[in-house]
C-alpha positions as CSV (number, residue, x, y, z in Angstrom):
1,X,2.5,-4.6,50.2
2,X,1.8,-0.8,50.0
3,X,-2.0,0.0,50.0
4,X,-3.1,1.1,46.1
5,X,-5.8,2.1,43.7
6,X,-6.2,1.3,40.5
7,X,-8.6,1.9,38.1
8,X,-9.3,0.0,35.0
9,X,-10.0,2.0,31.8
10,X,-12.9,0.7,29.4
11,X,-11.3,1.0,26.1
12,X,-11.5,-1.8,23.3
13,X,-8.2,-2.7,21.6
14,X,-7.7,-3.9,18.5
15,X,-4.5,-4.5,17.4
16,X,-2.3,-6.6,14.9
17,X,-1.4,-6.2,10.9
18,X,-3.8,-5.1,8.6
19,X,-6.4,-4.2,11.0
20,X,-7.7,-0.6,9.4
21,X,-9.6,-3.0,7.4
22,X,-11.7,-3.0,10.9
23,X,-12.7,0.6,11.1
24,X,-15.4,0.3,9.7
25,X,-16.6,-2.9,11.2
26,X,-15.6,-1.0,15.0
27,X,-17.8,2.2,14.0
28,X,-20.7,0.2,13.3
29,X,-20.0,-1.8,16.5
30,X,-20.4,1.5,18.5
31,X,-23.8,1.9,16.7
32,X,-22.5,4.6,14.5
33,X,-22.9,5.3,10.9
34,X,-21.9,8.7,10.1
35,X,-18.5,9.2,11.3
36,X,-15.8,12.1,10.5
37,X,-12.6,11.2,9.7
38,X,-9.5,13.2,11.4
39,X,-6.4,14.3,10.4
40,X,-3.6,16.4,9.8
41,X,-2.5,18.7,6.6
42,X,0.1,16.0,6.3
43,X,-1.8,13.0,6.5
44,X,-4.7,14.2,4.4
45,X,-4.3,11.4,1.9
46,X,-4.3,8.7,4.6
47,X,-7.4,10.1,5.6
48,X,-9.1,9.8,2.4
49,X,-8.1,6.5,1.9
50,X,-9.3,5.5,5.0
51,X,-12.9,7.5,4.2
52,X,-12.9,5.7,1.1
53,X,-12.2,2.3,2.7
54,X,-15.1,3.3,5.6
55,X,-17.8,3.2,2.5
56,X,-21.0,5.1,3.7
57,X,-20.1,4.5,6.8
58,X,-18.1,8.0,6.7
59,X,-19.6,11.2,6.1
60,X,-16.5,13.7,5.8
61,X,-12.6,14.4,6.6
62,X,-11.4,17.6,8.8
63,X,-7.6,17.5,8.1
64,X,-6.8,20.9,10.1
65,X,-5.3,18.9,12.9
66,X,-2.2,20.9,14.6
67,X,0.3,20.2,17.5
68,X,-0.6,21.0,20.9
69,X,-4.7,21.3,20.2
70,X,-5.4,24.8,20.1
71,X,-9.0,25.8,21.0
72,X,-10.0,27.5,17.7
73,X,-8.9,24.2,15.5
74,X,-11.2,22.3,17.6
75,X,-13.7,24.8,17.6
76,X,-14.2,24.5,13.6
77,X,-13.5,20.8,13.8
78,X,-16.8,20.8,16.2
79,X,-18.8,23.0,13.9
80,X,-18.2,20.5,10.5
81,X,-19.1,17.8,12.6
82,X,-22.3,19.4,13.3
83,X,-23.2,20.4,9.9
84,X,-22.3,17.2,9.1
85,X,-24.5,15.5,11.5
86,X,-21.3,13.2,12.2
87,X,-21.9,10.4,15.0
88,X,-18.2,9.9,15.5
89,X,-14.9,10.6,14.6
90,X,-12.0,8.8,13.6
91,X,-8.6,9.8,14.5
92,X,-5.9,8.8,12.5
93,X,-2.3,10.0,12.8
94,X,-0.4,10.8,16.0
95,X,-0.7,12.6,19.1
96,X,-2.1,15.9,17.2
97,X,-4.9,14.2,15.6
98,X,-5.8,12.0,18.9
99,X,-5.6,15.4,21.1
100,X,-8.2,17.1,18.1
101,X,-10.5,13.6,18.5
102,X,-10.8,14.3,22.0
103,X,-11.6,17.8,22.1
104,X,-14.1,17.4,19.7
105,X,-15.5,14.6,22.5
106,X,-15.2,16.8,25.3
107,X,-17.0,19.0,23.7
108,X,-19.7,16.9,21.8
109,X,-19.8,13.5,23.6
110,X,-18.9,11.7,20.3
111,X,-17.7,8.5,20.5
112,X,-14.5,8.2,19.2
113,X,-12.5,5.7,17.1
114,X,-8.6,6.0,16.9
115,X,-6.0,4.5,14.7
116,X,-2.2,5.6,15.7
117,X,0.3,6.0,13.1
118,X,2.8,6.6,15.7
119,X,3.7,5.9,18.8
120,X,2.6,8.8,21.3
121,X,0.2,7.0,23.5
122,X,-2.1,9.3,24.2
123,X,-5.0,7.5,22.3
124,X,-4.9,5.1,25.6
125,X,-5.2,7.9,28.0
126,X,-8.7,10.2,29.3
127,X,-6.2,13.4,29.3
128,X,-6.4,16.2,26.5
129,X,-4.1,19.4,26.7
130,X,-4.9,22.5,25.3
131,X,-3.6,25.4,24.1
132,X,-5.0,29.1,24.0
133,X,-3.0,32.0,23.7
134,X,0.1,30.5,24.2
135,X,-0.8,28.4,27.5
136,X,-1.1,25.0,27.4
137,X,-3.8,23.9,30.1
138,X,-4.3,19.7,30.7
139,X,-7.4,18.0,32.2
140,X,-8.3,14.3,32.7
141,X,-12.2,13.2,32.2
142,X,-13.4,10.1,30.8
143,X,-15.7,12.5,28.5
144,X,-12.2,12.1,26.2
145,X,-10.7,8.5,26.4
146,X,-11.2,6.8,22.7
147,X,-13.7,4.2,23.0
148,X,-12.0,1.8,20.6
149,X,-7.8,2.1,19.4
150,X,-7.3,0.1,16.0
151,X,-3.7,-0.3,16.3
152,X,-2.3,-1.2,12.2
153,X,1.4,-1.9,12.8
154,X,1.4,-1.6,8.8
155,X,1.0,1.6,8.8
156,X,4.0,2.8,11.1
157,X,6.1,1.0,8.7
158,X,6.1,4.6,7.3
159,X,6.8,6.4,10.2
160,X,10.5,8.0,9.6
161,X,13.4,6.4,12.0
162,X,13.9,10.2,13.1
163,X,10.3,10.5,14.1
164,X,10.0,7.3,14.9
165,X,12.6,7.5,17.8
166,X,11.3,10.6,19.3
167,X,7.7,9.5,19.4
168,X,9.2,5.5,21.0
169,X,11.0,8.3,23.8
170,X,7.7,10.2,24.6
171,X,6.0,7.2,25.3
172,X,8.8,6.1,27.4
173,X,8.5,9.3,29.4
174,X,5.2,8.3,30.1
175,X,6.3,4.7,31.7
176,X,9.0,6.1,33.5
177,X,7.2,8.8,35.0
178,X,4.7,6.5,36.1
179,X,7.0,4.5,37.9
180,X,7.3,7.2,40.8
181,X,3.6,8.9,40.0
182,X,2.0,9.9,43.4
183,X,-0.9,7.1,42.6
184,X,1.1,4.5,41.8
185,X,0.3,0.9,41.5
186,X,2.0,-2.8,40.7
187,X,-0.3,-2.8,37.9
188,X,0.9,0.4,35.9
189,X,4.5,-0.5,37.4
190,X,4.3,-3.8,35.5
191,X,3.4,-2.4,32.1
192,X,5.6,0.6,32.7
193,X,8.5,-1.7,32.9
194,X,7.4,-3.7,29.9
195,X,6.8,-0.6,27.9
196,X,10.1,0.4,28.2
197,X,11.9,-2.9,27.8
198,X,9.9,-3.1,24.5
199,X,10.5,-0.1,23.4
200,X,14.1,0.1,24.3
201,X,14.7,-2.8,22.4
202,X,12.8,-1.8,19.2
203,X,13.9,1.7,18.2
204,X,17.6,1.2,17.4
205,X,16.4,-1.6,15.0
206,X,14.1,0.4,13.4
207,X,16.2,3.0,13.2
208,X,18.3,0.6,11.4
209,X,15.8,-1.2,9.8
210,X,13.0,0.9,9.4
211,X,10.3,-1.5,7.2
212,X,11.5,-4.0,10.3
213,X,8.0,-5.9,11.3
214,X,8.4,-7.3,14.7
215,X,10.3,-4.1,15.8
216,X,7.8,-2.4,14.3
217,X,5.0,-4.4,16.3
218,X,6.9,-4.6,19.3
219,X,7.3,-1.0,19.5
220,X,3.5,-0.4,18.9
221,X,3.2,-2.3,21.3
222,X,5.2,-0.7,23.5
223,X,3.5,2.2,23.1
224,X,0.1,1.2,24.2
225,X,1.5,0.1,27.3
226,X,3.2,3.2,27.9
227,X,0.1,4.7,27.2
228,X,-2.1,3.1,29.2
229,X,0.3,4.3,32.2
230,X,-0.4,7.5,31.1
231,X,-4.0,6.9,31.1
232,X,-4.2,5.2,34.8
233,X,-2.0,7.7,37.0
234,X,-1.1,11.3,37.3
235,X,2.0,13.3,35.8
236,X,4.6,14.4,37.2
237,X,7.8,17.1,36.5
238,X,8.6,15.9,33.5
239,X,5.0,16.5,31.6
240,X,4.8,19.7,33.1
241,X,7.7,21.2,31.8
242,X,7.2,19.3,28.4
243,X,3.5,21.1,28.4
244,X,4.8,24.5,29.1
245,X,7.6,24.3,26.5
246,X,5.1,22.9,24.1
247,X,2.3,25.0,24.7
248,X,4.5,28.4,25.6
249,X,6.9,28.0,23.5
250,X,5.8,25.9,20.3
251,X,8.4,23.1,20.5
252,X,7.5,19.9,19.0
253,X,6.3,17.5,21.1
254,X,7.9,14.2,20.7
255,X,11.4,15.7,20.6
256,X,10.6,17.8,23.5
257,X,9.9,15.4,25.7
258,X,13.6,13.0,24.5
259,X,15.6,16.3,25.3
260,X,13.9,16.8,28.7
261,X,13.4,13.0,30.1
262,X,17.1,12.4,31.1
263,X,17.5,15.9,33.3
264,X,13.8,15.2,34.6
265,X,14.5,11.4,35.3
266,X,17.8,12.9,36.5
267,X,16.9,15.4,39.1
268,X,14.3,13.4,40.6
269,X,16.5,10.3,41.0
270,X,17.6,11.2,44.2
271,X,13.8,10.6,46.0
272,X,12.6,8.0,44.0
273,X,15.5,4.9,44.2
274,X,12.8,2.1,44.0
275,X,11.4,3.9,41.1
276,X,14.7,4.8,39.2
277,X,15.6,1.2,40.2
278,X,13.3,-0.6,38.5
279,X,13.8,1.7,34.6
280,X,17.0,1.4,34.8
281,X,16.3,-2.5,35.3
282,X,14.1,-1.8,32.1
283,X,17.0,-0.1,30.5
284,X,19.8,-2.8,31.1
285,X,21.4,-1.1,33.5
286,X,22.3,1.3,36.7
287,X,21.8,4.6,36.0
288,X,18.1,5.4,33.9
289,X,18.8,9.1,33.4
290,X,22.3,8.3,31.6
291,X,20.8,5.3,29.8
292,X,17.4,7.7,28.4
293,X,20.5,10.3,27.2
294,X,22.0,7.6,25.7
295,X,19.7,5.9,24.1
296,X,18.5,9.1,22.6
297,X,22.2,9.6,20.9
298,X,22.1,6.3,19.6
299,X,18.6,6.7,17.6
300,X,20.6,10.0,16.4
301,X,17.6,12.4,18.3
302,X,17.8,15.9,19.5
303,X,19.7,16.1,23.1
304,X,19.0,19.8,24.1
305,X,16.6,22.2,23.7
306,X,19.1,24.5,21.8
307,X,18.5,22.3,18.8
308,X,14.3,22.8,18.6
309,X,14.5,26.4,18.9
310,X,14.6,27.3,22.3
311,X,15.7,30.8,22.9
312,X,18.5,30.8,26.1
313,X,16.7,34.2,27.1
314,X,13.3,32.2,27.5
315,X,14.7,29.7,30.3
316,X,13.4,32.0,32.8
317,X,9.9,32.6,31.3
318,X,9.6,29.0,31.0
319,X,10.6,28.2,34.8
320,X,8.4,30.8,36.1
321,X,5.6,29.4,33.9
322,X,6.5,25.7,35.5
323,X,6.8,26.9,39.2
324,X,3.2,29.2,38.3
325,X,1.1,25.9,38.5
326,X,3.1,23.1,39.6
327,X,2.0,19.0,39.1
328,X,2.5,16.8,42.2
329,X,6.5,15.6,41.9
330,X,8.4,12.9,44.4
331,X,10.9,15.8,44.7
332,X,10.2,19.3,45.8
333,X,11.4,22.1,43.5
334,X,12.4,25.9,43.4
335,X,12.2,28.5,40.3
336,X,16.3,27.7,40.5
337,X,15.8,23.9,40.5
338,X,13.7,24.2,37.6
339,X,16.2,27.0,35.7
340,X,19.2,24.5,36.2
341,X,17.5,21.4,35.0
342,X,16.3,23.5,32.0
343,X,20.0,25.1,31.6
344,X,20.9,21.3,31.8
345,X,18.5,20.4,29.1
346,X,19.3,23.7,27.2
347,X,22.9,22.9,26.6
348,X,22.1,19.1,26.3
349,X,24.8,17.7,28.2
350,X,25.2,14.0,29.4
351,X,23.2,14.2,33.0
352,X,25.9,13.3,35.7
C-alpha cells in the first residue's frame, strides 16, 4: 500500500429530520449563550425563525450574506457581532452564509454553529475563499472549520430541483477531485466514492420528486461526505478555475462548478486512470467526464459557461488569471491548455 497521511477533522455532526430543534441545545453545549444568527437577504425569514426558536440564547441576525465572501460584508458582519457582544454565530443557508461564518471566525475566533440548507459542503471543510476587488484568494486554517454542523434534511425539502442539482454537482466536484488530490488517502477515497454514488443516485429523483425524503437525506448525506473530502485534502484544477470565474468574474457558484467538472475531470483523465477509474465506478460506468456532462443534462443544469454570463472575450483574462497562481494538478498545464478547456467549457459541448 502507498504511504499516506490523513488527518482527522474535530467537528461534531448532527444530523437527521427535525434536528434545528438542536441549535440551541448545540450552542449551549459549546458554552455559548449569545449567539448571532447568519444569513442571506433571501433567507432572512429562516433566520428569524430560527432566532426565535434559539430563545435567549440568540442575541441578533446579520442577513447581508453574499456569494463569494467579499471582505467588506464580513467586515460589518464582524463589527455587529461586536456591538453585540455575540459568543458565536450560526450559519444557516448554503455555501454563502457558511463562507460569511467563517470569516467572521477567522477573524474573531468565534465558535461557530452551522445548519446547511443545501448541499455545498463547505461547512465540513477549514477552507474560506475570499474576494476583494474582484480576486478571489482561498486559505485553509482550522481558525475556520465549524465546530458543530446541524444537518435538518427538512429543511432542503425546499431547496429548488434547479438549485438543488447544481449545489448535489459542486459537492461532487469536491469528491472527484479528491480522488486524484496530491495528498490523497484510502480514507477520503472511500467517502469520495460514497459521496458520489449517493449523490448520483439522489438528484434525478429529486429533481423528479422534489419533497422526496430519502433522496432528500441521502443526498445530504452525500454532501457531507463530499465535504469532508474537501475538508481533508488539497484542490486541484478544477477549484482553481471555479475560484477565478467566481471571484473574477461573478458567476454563481454551484452552476459554475457543473459546467466546468466534466472538461476539468476530462483533461486531467489522461494522468490519473486509478483516480478516473474508481468515479466512474461511482458513476456506473467507463468514462467519469462523459457521465458528470451527462448527468448534469439529465437534472436539466447549465452545461457551458455561455449560459451564466461568461463573456467569450474574457476566456483569456480568466486563463491568465488561472496560470498567474496555479494549485498543485496530477497534469501539468499551459495558458493554451487552460484557454481550450475553458473554450471547451464555454461552448458546453459533450467532453470527448
Amino acid at each position: 500500500m502507498t504511504p499516506f497521511v490523513y488527518t482527522a477533522l474535530p467537528v461534531r455532526v448532527v444530523f437527521g429530520h427535525g434536528t434545528i430543534a438542536q441549535v440551541a441545545d448545540e450552542v449551549q453545549r459549546l458554552g455559548c449563550r449569545r449567539a448571532l444568527v447568519l444569513s442571506t437577504p433571501e433567507q432572512r425569514a429562516t433566520a428569524e425563525r430560527l432566532h426565535a426558536q434559539m430563545g435567549a440564547s440568540a442575541v441578533g441576525i446579520f442577513a447581508e450574506a453574499m456569494m463569494h465572501t467579499p471582505v467588506d460584508v464580513s467586515e460589518r458582519a464582524v463589527a455587529v457581532a461586536r456591538d453585540l457582544r455575540a459568543d458565536c454565530t450560526v450559519a444557516v443557508g448554503g455555501g454563502s452564509t457558511t463562507g460569511l461564518g467563517k470569516a467572521i471566525a477567522l477573524r474573531t475566533d468565534l465558535p461557530q454553529v452551522v445548519v446547511p440548507t443545501t448541499y455545498a459542503g463547505s461547512e465540513a471543510t477549514p477552507v474560506l475563499g475570499e474576494t476583494v476587488d474582484g480576486r478571489k484568494t482561498t486559505q485553509r486554517t482550522l481558525k475556520v472549520l465549524p465546530e458543530v454542523i446541524v444537518y435538518d434534511v427538512d429543511l432542503t425539502l425546499s431547496l429548488p430541483p434547479a438549485l438543488s442539482a447544481t449545489s448535489g454537482m459542486n459537492a461532487i466536484a469536491h469528491a472527484i477531485e479528491a480522488l486524484y488530490a496530491q495528498d490523497a488517502n484510502p480514507v477520503t477515497s472511500i467517502l469520495a466514492e460514497q459521496g458520489v454514488i449517493a449523490l448520483a443516485r439522489a438528484l434525478p429523483r429529486i429533481v423528479k420528486e422534489p419533497s422526496h425524503r430519502e433522496a432528500r437525506a441521502e443526498a445530504l448525506y452525500g454532501a457531507w461526505t463530499c465535504g469532508t473530502c474537501l475538508g481533508a485534502v488539497g484542490m486541484a484544477l478544477h477549484h482553481k478555475l471555479c475560484h477565478v470565474l467566481g471571484g473574477s468574474f461573478n458567476l454563481p457558484h454551484a452552476q459554475t462548478h457543473t459546467v466546468v467538472l466534466p472538461h476539468a475531470v476530462a483533461y486531467n483523465a489522461p494522468a490519473a486512470p486509478g483516480a478516473m477509474a474508481r468515479a466512474a465506478a461511482a458513476l456506473a460506468t467507463t468514462n467519469a467526464a462523459q457521465a458528470l456532462y451527462d448527468l448534469a443534462q439529465r437534472l436539466g443544469a447549465p452545461l457551458s459557461l455561455r449560459e451564466l454570463g461568461m463573456k467569450q472575450a474574457d476566456l483569456d483574462i480568466a486563463a491568465e488569471l488561472a496560470c498567474a497562481s496555479p494549485y498543485w494538478n496530477p497534469r501539468p498545464f499551459t495558458r493554451d491548455d487552460i484557454r481550450g478547456l475553458l473554450q471547451a467549457a464555454f461552448d458546453g459541448a459533450r467532453p470527448n
